[in-house]
C-alpha positions in Angstrom: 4.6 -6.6 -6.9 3.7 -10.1 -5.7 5.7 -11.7 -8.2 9.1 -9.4 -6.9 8.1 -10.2 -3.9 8.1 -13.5 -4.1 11.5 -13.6 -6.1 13.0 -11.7 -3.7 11.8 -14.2 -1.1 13.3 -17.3 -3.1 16.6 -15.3 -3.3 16.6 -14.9 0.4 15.6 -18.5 0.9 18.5 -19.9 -1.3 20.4 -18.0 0.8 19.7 -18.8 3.9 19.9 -22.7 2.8 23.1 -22.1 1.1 24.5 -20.5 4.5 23.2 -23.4 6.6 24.8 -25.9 4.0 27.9 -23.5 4.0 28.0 -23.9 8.2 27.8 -27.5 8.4 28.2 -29.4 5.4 31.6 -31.3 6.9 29.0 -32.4 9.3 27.2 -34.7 6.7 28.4 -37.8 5.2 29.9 -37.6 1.9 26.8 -39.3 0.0 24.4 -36.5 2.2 27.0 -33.6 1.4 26.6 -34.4 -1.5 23.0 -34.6 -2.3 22.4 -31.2 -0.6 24.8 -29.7 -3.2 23.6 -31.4 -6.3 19.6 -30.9 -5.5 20.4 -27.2 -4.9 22.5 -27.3 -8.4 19.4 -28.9 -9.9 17.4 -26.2 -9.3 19.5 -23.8 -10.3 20.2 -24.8 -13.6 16.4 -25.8 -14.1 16.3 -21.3 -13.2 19.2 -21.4 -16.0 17.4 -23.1 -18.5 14.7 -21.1 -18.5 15.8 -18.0 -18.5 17.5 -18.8 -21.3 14.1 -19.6 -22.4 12.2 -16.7 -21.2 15.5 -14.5 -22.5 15.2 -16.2 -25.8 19.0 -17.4 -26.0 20.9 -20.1 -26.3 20.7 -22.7 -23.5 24.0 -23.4 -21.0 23.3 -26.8 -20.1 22.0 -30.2 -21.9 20.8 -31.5 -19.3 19.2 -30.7 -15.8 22.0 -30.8 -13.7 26.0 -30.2 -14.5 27.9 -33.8 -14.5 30.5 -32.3 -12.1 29.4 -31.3 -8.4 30.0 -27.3 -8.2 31.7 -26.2 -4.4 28.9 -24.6 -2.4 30.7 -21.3 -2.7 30.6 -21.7 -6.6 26.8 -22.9 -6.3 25.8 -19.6 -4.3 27.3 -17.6 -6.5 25.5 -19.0 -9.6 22.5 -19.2 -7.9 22.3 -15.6 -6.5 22.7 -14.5 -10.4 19.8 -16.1 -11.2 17.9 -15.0 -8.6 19.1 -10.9 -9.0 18.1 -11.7 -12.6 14.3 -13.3 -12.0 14.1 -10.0 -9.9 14.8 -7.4 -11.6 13.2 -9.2 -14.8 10.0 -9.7 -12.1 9.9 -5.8 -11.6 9.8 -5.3 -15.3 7.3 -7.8 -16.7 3.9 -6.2 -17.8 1.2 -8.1 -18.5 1.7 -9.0 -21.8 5.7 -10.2 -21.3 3.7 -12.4 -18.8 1.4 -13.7 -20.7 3.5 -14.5 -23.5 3.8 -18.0 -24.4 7.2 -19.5 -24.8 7.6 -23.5 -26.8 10.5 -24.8 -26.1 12.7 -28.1 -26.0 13.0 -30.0 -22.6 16.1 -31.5 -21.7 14.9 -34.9 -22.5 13.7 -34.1 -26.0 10.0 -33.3 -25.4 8.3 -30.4 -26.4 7.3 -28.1 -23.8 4.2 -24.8 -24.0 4.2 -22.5 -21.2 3.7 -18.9 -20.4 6.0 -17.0 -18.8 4.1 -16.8 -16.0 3.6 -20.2 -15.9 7.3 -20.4 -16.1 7.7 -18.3 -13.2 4.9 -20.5 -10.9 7.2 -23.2 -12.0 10.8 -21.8 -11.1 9.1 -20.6 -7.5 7.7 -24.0 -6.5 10.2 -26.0 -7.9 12.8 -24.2 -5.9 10.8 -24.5 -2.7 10.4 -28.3 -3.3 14.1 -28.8 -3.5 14.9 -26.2 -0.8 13.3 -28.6 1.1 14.8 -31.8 0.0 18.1 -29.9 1.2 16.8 -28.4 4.6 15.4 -32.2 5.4 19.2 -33.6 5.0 20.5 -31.2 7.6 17.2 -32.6 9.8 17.7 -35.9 9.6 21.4 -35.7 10.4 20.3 -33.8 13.1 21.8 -30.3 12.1 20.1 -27.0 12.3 18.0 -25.6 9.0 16.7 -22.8 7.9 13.0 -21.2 9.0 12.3 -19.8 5.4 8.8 -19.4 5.4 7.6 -16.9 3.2 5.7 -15.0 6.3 9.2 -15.0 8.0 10.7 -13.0 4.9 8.5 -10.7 4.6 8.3 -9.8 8.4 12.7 -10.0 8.5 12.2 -6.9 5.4 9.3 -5.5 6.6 8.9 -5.4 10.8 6.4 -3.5 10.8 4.0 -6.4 9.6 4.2 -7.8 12.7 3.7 -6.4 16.0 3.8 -8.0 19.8 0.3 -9.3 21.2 0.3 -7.5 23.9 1.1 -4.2 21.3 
């Protein structure tokens, strides 16, 4: 359950970054415009790749980021597949899919040995990290970001986690 949970958080967390981009990106300079789009795109074909991985199918991308700059509409699109998919894949896994250990080919030719649930730790904080690379652009050019805390999910889907003080 933690796991879903926790892909279902990143999900709404993309979202909500992708939204904020969506809002104000002609706000930023080209070169920060930019960068906010291409460190989201990053992460989501890292997600791409290994799915493929975990899905044991042939890779989409050579490399860890596309050569052209997606739109942000394109971007959210791609990225909300991958997220519905690390869901519902999430909601399936037993024990034994997660333990399973997966060698593979990293994009710049070294061998890589991980678990899938080691792949999974991996997509979750490596999304965060970049989420924030992206929410600090919007800060620094002094344009409103996301609050995407984890706690904040969970109390947005489920209210009744959180009460008043004086409740």
């Amino acid at each position: 359950m933690l796991l879903v949970n926790a892909f279902k958080y990143k999900l709404w967390a993309n979202q909500e970054i992708v939204n904020f981009g969506l809002k104000q990106i002609g706000k930023l300079s080209p070169n920060d415009a930019t960068f906010f789009i291409r460190i989201l795109n990053h992460t989501a074909v890292v997600d791409s790749l290994f799915i493929s991985r975990i899905k044991g199918v042939s890779e989409h991308f050579a490399a860890d980021n596309t050569l052209e700059t997606p739109s942000l509409t394109d971007l959210s699109q791609f990225m909300s597949e991958n997220d519905a998919w690390l869901v519902d894949y999430c909601a399936c896994a037993t024990s034994q899919e997660l333990a399973r250990e997966i060698v593979f080919q990293f994009t710049d030719g070294d061998v890589g040995r991980l678990t899938v649930e080691e792949i999974l730790l991996h997509l979750l904080t490596h999304g965060s990290n970049h989420r924030g690379m992206a929410s600090r652009v919007l800060l620094e050019n002094g344009l409103e970001r996301p609050k995407d805390t984890f706690t904040r999910f969970l109390h947005q889907v489920e209210p009744n986690r959180r009460t008043k003080r004086d409740e």
